[in-house]
N, C-alpha and C positions, 0 to 999 in steps of 0.2 A: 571549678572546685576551690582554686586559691584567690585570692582578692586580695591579699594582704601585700604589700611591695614592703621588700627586705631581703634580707639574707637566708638561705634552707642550706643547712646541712644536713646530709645524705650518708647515713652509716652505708659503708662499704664491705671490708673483708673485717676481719677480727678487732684491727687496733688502726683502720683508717676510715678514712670520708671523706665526701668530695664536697664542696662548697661554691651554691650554687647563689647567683641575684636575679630577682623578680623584679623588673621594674616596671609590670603593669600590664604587660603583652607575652613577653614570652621569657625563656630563664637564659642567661648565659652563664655560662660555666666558668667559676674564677682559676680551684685549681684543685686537686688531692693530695692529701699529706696525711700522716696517722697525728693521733693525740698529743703524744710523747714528743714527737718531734714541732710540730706547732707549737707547744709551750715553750719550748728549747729555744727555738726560734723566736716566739717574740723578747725573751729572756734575754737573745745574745745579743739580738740588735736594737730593742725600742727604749733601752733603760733612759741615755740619753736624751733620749727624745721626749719620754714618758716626763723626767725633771723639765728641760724644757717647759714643755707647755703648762705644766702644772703650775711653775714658781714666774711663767708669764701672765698667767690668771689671779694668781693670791699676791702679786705684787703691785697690783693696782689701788690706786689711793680707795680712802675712805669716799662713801657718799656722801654725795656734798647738793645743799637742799636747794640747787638749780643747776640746770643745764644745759649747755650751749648743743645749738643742732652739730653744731662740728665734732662737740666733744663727743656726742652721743655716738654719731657715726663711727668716729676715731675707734671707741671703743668693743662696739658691736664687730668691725672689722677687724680689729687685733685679733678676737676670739676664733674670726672665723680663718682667720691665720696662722692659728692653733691644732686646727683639723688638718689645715692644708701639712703643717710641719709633723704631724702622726702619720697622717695622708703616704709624705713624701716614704717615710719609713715602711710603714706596712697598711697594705691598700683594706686589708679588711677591717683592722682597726679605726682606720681613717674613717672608713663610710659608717662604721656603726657610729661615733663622736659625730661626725658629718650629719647623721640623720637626727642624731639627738638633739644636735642643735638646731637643728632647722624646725625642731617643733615649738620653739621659743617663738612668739609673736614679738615685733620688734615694735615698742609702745615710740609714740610722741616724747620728744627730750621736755615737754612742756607735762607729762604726765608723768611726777616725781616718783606716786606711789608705785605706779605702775612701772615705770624705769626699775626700781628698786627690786621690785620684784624678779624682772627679766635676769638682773644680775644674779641677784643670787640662786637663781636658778643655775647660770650658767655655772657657777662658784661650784653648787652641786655636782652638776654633770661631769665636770671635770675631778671634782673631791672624789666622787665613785670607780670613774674609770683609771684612775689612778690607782684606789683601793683595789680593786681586782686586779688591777697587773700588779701589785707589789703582793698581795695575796699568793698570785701565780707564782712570782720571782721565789718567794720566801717558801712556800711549801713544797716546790719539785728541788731545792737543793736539800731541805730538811728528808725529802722523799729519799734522794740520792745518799746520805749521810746516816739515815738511820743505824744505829747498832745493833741490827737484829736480822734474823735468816728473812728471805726474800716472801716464803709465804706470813708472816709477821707482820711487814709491811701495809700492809692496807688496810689494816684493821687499829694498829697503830697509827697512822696520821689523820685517820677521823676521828681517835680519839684527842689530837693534838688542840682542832676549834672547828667544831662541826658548824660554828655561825659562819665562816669563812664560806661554806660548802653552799651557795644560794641555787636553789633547783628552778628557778624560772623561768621558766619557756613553753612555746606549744607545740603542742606536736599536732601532726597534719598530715594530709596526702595530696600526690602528685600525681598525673598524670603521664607515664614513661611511653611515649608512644612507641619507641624502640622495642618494648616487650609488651603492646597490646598483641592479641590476635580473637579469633572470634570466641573463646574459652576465658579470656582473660582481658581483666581493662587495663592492667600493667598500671594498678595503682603502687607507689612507691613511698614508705615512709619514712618524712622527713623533720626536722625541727627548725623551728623557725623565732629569730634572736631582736629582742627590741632594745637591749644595750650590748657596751661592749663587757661590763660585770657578769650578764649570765652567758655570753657568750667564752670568756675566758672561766668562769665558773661551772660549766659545763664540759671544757675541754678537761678544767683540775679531776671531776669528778671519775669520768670515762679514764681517765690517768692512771688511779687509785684504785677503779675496780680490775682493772686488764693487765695490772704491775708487770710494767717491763721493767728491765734489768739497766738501769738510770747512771750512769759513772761519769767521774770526773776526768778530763782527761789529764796527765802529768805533764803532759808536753805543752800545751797551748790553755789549760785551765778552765776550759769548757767543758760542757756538761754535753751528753750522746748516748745514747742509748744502745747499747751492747747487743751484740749479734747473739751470743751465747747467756744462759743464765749465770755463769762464772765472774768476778770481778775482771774487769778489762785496765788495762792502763792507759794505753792510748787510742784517742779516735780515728779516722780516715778522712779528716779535715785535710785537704793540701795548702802549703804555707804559701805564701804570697813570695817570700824571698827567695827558696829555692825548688819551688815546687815539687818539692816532696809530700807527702804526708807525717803527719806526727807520728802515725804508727814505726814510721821508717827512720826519721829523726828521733826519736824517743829512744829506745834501744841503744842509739849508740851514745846521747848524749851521758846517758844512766853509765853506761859504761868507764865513758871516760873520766864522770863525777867519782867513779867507786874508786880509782885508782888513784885518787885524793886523799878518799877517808881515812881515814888513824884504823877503823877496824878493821880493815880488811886485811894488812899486814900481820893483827892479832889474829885471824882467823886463819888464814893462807900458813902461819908458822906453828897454829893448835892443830890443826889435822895432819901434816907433817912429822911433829913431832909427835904425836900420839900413835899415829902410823909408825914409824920406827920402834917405840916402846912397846907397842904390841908384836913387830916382829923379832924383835930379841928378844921377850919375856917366851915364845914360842920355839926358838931357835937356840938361847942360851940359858934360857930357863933363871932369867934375875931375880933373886926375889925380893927385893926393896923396890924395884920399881914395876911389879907387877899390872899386866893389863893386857888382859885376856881380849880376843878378839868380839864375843859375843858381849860386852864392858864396852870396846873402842865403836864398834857399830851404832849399839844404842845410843852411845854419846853421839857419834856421828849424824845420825840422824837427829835426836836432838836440836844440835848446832845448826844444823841444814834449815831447819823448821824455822828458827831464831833470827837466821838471816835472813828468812826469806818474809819475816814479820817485819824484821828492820829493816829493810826497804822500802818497806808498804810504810814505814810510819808509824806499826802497831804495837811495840815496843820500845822504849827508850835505849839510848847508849848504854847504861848501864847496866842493865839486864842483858841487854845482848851478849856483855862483853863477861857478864858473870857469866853466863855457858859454853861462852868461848875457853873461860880459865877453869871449869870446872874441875878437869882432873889434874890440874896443876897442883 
């Protein structure tokens, strides 16, 4: 039923797939990850890699109207050195670049037009697959960043550049001989990617319709996607120097930052004192500095809500510190 050699990914549970290569015989399984997290991933580690190869292609002199067999090689081989260094980083990337290029006919250094040609193909291949990862980079942090409630989201970032969004692929079936029996052929359906554009534009897509809950983390400044639909602060990344987790490092760093800030002092001495003026205005009955307990509560709360924005980033110093002094 299949004939095609490439890559089939295989919807799985809700928000994963397994990712499978046909190389002509039979499939070998590379690996399962959900959407969310694929993107993430190639996000955290191929950025590098992605400049790399890109500014090793476009920094190649102009065509020049002869060429030596050496040069020709020289160059043909640089590109495929390119794949090998995307390769090295992340192996499905590599192979879809890998097969792209391998569709290129490599002309005679003695066949200009044709030389020319091959180039700028290759100029191509790499111009696109560059566009898709940086498409991917740019819209899962805009994803994560949005100002708006979680079901808002997705509706929201296809209206940001629906051209970004390329739907290109086929879809097909497979053969799962694990779930034939004699009622069932245990066909199994799958999609099957001829670059690395609609393969990374296909992960954006499935991203956008299934909105997980996308955060930044404070501690280590990666992007991971939240167990809970609530804002998370830290992820469960472990650090390389004390093998901890952020989640575990976060918390105290935050902590020992607060006992820095100028506001905290204001605030640790506004509840305090507000505290006491509410229990003498109760007890002694003052009436120039009145301030009733259902008065100190609301403020209380209040200021609680203030802090716990200014932490977040979600309002300025000076607002915080106006509700700090409000009944001053």
């Amino acid at each position: 039923m299949i004939k095609k050699k490439g890559l089939y990914l295989v919807p799985a549970k809700k928000q994963k797939f397994g990712l499978l290569y046909f190389g002509g015989e039979k499939f070998t399984k590379l690996y399962s990850n959900s959407y969310a997290n694929e993107l993430i991933s190639l996000i955290s580690t191929d950025s590098d890699a992605m400049q790399i190869a890109l500014s090793y292609v476009n920094q190649e002199p102009l065509i020049e109207r002869r060429y030596s067999r050496k040069r020709a090689e020289r160059i043909f081989t640089q590109n495929r050195q390119v794949a090998t260094i995307v390769r090295s980083i992340n192996s499905i990337l590599g192979l879809l670049l890998d097969a792209e290029l391998s569709k290129i006919v490599k002309p005679s250094p003695n066949d200009r037009r044709g030389y020319e040609n091959a180039i700028g193909l290759q100029r191509k291949i790499y111009h696109d697959f560059g566009v898709a990862f940086q498409n991917a980079k740019v819209l899962t942090n805009i994803y994560a960043e949005l100002p708006c409630t979680l079901e808002e989201k997705p509706k929201r970032i296809l209206e940001i550049d629906k051209q970004l969004l390329d739907r290109s692929y086929s879809q097909t079936y497979y053969i799962n001989k694990k779930k034939q029996t004699e009622d069932n052929l245990g066909l199994t359906k799958c999609y099957v990617f001829d670059s690395a554009a609609n393969y990374l534009n296909f992960l954006l897509l499935n991203l956008i319709q299934l909105n997980p809950n996308i955060c930044l983390c404070q501690n280590c400044g990666e992007l991971f996607v939240a167990k809970t639909k609530k804002k998370t602060l830290y992820c469960d990344r472990i650090q390389p120097d004390d093998g901890k987790k952020c989640s575990e490092i976060g918390p105290k760093k935050r902590a020992e930052l607060q006992s820095t800030l100028f506001g905290f002092e204001d605030y640790d001495k506004a509840v305090e004192r507000n505290y006491q003026r509410a229990k003498r205005t109760e007890e002694f009955y003052v009436k120039d500095i009145q301030l009733g307990w259902d008065d100190y509560y609301d403020w209380l709360e209040r200021v609680q809500r203030a802090k716990k924005q200014w932490l977040n980033e979600e309002i300025s110093d000076e607002v915080f510190l106006s509700v700090v002094h409000e009944l001053d």
